[in-house]
C-alpha positions as CSV (number, residue, x, y, z in Angstrom):
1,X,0.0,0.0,0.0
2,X,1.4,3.3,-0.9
3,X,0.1,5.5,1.3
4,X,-1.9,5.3,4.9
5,X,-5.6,4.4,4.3
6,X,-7.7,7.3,5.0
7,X,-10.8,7.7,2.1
8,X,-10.7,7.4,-1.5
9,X,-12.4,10.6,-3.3
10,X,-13.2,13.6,-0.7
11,X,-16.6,14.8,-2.3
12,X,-17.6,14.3,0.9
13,X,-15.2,17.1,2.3
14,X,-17.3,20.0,2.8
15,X,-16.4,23.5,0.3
16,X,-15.4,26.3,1.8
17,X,-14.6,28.7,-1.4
18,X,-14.1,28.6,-4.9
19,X,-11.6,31.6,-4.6
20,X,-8.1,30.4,-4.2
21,X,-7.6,31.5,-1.2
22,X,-4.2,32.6,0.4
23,X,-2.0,29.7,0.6
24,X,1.5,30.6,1.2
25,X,1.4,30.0,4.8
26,X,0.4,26.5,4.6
27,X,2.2,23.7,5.1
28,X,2.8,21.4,1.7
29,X,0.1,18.4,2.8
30,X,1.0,16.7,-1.0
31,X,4.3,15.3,-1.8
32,X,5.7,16.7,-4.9
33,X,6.7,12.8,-6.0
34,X,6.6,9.7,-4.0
35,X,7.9,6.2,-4.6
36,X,8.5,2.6,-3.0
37,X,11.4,2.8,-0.7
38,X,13.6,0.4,1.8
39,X,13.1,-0.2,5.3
40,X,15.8,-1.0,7.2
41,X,15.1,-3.2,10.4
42,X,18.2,-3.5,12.7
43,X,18.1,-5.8,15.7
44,X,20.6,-8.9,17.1
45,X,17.9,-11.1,18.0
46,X,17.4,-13.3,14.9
47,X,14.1,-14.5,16.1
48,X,12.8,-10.8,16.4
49,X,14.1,-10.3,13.0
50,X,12.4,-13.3,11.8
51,X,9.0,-12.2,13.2
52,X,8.9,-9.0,11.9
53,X,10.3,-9.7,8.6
54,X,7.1,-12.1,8.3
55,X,4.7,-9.9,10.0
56,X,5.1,-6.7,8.2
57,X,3.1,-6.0,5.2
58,X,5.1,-7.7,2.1
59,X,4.8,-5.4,-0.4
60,X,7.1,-3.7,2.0
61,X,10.4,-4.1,0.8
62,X,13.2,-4.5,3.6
63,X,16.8,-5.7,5.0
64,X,17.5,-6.6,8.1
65,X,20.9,-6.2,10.3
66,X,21.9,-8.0,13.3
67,X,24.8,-5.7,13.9
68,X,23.6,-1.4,13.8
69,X,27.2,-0.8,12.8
70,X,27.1,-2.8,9.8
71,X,23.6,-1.5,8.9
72,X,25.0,2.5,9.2
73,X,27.4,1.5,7.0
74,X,24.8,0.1,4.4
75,X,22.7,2.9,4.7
76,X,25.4,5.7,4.8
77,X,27.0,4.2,1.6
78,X,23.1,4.5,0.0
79,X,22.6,8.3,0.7
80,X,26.2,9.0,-0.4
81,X,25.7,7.4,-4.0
82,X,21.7,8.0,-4.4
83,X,20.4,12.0,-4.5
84,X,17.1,11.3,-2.2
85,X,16.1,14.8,-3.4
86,X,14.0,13.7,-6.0
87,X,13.3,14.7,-9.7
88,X,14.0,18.3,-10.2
89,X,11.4,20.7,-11.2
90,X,12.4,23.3,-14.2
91,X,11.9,26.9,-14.2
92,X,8.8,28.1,-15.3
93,X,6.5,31.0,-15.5
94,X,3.0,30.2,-15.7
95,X,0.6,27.7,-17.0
96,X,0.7,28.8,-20.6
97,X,3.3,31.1,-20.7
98,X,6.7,31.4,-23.1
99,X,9.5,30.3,-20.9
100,X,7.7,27.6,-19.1
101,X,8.3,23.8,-19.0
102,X,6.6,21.8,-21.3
103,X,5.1,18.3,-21.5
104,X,8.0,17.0,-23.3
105,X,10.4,18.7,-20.2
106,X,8.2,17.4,-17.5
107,X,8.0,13.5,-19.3
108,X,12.1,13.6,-19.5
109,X,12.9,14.7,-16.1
110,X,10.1,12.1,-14.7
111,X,11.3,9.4,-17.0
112,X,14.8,10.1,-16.3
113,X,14.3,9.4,-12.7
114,X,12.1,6.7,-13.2
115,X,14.5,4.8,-15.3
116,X,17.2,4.2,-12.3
117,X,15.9,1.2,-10.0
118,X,18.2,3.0,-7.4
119,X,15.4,5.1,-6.1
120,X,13.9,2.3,-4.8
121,X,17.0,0.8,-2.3
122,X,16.6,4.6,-0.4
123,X,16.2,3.8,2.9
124,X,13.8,5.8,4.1
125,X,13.0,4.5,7.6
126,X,14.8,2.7,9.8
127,X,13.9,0.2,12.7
128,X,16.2,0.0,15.1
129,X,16.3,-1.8,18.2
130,X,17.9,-0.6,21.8
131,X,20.2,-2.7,23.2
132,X,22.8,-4.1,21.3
133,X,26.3,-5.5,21.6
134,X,28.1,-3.5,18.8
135,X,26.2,-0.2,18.7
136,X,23.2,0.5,20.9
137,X,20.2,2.3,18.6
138,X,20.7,5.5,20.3
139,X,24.3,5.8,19.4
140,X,23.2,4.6,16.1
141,X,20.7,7.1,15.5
142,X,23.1,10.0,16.8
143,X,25.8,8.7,14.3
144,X,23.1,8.8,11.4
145,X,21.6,12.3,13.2
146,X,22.6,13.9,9.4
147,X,21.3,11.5,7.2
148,X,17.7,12.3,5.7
149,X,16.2,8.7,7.1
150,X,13.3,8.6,9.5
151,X,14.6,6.3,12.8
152,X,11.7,4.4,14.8
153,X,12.6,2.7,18.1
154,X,11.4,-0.4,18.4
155,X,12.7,-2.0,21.7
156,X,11.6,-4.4,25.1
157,X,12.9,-1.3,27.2
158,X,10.4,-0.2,29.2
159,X,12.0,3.0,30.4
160,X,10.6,5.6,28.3
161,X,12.7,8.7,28.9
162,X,15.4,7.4,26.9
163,X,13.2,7.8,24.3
164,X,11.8,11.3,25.3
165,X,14.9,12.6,25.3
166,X,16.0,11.4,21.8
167,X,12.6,12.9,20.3
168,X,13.4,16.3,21.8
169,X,16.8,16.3,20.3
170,X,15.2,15.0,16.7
171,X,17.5,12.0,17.2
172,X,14.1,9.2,16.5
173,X,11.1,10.3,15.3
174,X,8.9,7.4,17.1
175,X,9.1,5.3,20.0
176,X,7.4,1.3,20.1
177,X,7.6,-1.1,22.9
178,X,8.0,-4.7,21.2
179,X,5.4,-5.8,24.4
180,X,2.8,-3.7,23.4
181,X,-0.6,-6.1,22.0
182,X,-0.7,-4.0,18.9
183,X,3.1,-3.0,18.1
184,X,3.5,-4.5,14.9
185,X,0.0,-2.6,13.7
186,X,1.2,0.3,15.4
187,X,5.0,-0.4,13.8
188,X,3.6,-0.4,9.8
189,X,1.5,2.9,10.3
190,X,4.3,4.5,11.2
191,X,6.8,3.1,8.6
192,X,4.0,4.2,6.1
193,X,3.5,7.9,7.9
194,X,7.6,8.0,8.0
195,X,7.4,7.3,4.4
196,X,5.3,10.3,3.9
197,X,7.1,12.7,6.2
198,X,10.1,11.7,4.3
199,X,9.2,12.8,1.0
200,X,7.2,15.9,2.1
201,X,10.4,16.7,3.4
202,X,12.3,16.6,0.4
203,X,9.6,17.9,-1.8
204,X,9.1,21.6,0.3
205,X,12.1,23.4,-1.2
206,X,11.2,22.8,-4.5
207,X,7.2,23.4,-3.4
208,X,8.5,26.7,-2.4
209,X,9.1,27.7,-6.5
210,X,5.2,26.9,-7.8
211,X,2.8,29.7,-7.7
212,X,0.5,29.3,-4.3
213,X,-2.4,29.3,-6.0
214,X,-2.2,27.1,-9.4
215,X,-0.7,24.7,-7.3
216,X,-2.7,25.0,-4.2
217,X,-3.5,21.3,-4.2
218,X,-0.1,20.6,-2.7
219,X,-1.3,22.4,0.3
220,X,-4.7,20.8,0.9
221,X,-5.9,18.0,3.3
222,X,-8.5,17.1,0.7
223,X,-6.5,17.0,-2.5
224,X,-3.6,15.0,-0.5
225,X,-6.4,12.5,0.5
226,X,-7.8,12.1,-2.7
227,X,-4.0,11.2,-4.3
228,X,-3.7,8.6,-1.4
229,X,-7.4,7.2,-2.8
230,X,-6.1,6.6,-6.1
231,X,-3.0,4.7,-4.8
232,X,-5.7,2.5,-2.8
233,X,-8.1,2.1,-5.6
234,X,-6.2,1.7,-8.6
235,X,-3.1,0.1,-7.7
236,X,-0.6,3.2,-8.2
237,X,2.8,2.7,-6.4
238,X,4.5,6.1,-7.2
239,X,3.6,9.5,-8.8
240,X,5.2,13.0,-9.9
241,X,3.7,16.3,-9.8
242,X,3.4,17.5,-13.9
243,X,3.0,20.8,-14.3
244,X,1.7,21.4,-17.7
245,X,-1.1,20.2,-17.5
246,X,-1.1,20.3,-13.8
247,X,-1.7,17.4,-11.9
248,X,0.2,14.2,-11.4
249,X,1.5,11.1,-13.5
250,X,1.1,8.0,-11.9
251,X,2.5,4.5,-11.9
252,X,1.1,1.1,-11.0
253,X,3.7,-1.7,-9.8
254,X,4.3,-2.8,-13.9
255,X,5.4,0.7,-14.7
256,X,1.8,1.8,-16.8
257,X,1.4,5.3,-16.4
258,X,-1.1,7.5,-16.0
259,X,-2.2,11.4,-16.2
260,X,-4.1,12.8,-13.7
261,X,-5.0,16.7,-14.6
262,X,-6.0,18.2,-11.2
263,X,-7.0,21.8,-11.9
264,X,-9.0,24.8,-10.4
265,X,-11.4,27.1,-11.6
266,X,-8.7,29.8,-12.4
267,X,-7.1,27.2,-14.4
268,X,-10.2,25.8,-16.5
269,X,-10.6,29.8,-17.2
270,X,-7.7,30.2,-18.1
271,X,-7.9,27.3,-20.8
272,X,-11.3,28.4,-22.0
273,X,-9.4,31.9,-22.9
274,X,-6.4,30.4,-24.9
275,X,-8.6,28.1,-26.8
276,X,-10.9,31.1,-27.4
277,X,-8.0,33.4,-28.5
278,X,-6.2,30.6,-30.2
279,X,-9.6,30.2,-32.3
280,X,-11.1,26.8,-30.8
281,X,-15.1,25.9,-31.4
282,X,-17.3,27.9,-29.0
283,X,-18.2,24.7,-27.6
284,X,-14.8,24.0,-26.4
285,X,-14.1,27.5,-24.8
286,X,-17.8,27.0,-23.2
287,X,-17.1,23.8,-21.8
288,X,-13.6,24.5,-20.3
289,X,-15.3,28.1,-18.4
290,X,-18.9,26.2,-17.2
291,X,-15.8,23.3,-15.6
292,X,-17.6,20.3,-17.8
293,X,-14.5,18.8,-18.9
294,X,-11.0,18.7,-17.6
295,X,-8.5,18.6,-21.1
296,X,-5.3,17.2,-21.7
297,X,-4.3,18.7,-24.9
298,X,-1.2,16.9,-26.6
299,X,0.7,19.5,-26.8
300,X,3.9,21.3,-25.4
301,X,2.2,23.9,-23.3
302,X,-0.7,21.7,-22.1
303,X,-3.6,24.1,-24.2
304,X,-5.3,23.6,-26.8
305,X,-3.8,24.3,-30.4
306,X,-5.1,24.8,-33.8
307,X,-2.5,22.3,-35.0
308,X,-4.6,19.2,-32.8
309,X,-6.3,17.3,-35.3
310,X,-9.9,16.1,-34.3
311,X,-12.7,16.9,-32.3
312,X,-10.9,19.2,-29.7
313,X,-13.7,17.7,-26.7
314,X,-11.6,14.2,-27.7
315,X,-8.9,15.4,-25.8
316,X,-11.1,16.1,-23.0
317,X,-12.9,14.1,-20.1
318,X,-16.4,14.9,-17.9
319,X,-14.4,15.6,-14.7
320,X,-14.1,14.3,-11.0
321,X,-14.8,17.0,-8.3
322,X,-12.5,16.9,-4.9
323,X,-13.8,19.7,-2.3
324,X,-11.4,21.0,0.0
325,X,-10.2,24.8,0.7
326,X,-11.0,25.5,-3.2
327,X,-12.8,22.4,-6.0
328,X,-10.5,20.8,-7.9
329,X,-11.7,18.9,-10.8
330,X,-9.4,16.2,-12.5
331,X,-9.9,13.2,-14.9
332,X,-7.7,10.3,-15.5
333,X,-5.8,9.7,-18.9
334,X,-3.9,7.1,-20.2
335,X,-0.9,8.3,-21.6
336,X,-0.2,8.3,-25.1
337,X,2.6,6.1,-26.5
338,X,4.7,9.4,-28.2
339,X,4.9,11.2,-24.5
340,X,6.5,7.7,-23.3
341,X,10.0,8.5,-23.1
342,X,11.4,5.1,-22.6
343,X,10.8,1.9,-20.7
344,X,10.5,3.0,-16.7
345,X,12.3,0.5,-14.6
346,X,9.1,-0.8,-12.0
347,X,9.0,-2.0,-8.5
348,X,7.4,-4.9,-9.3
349,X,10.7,-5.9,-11.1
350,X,12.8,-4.4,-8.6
351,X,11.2,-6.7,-5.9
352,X,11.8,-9.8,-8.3
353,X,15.2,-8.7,-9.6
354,X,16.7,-7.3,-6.3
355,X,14.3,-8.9,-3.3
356,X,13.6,-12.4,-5.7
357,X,9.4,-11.8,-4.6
358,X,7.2,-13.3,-7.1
């Protein structure tokens, strides 16, 4: 499961405004891009590592260390030769505007990344036991204090204010007593929440360049829930924020992709006046401003051009509606074979090539 299981499409999620409303002061609640990552579960008992290596959910790919020395080795050697910043957003100016990235810039740099299996063996979270011989897992988590990876304690210790005092000094970021009826439950929702925190860490900088308002999505409950519903529903495993058209291209576990427009009202207006100035049927320009239809135009800017052949509603869809601080409306689309850049490298063959799983 990609992300934490929380509701599929958010039309229940009351409306508060369809004017964007001042967003720069939110917190980023969407990841730019998110993708399958390694745990890492360090402990010296065999039999513990045993257990949870059967327990925990098994499209969660793993290793395991019996010695946390060894294991900060592993993972230090990982963040040195893998950039866990992400795909790159390019410069850009507005949604249509000269200057701006296109659909054949936003396909390379996603298919670029998507291409190296590396991003896969990132290891995001780490479960560390307390006491062992080597290494205990606080001195482990204070050696690995400047590496990006989210540490959980997961120990028999009853004494808790070992652990308060880590938190307080950012040193774990949660604390699980092995004893506990419901640890291992408790342990895979907060691999999965780490997972999140993770990329939402490395995806803020970057969130920082987009305007606040065409890509107020990233800063909504709603629109964050509805991504995570998508995952659920329809298999995805990873995705990447597009910016022309706006929205998100997904992938299931084989690799298929898929476009997601997510756009506001500001944005379907703003479509209905290029295609009007760019001479498109009235029908078009009519359906775009009254938000019938959510298009993905095939072409570099994302808007509609006299040089599409067809029907111009073809490259449009009847859209989806997801109510949080503003409606967004957004269709799915398979995407054309010309935008496919090359062949992405999937988890599903990571996990047979790398993990030998079925």
């Amino acid at each position: 499961m990609l992300l934490s299981n929380i509701g599929l499409f958010c039309n229940f999620i009351p409306l508060y405004t369809e004017k964007p409303p001042e967003e720069t002061c939110m917190p980023v609640q969407l990841p730019l891009y998110r993708h399958p990552t390694m745990t890492v579960v360090i402990d010296d008992d065999r039999s513990s590592l045993a257990v949870l290596d059967f327990h925990l959910e098994q499209s969660l790919a793993k290793t395991t260390f019996n010695r946390a020395r060894a294991a900060l080795d592993w993972v230090s050697d990982i963040f040195s030769r893998v950039d866990p910043s992400g795909p790159q957003l390019l410069g850009f100016e507005d949604e249509c505007g000269e200057g701006g990235t296109t659909a054949e810039s936003d396909l390379e740099r996603i298919y670029h990344f998507v291409g190296d299996p590396q991003r896969f063996s990132l290891p995001t979270v780490v479960v560390i036991d307390y006491a062992m011989p080597d290494m205990d897992g606080l001195e482990f988590c204070e050696a690995a204090a400047d590496l990006p990876c989210k540490k959980i304690m997961f120990t028999a210790r009853a004494d808790a204010s070992f652990a308060v005092a880590a938190f307080n000094r950012g040193l774990i970021h949660r604390f699980i007593r092995k004893q506990e009826p419901d640890a291992l439950d408790q342990l895979e929702a907060a691999i999965d929440a780490l997972q999140n925190t993770y990329f939402l860490d490395q995806s803020r900088s970057q969130a920082g360049q987009l305007d606040a308002h065409e890509f107020g999505f990233l800063r909504d409950p709603a629109a964050a829930a509805m991504v995570q519903g998508l995952c659920d529903r329809y298999g995805f495993v990873e995705y990447y924020l597009f910016t022309n058209p706006h929205g998100f291209l997904f992938f299931d576990a084989e690799g298929a992709p898929t476009l997601v427009p997510m756009m506001n009202a500001r944005s379907l207006e703003w479509h209905a006046d290029i295609a009007a100035e760019e001479g498109a049927p009235a029908e078009l320009s009519a359906a775009l401003r009254e938000r019938r239809v959510v298009p993905f135009f095939h072409t570099g800017d994302g808007c509609w051009s006299s040089d599409l052949p067809g029907d111009p509603l073809k490259y449009c869809k009847p859209p989806q509606v997801t109510r949080g601080r503003e409606n967004y409306y957004w269709a799915m689309f398979d995407l054309p074979d010309h935008y496919r850049k090359r062949e992405p490298y999937s988890h599903a063959r990571f996990l047979r090539e790398h993990l030998h799983r079925p």
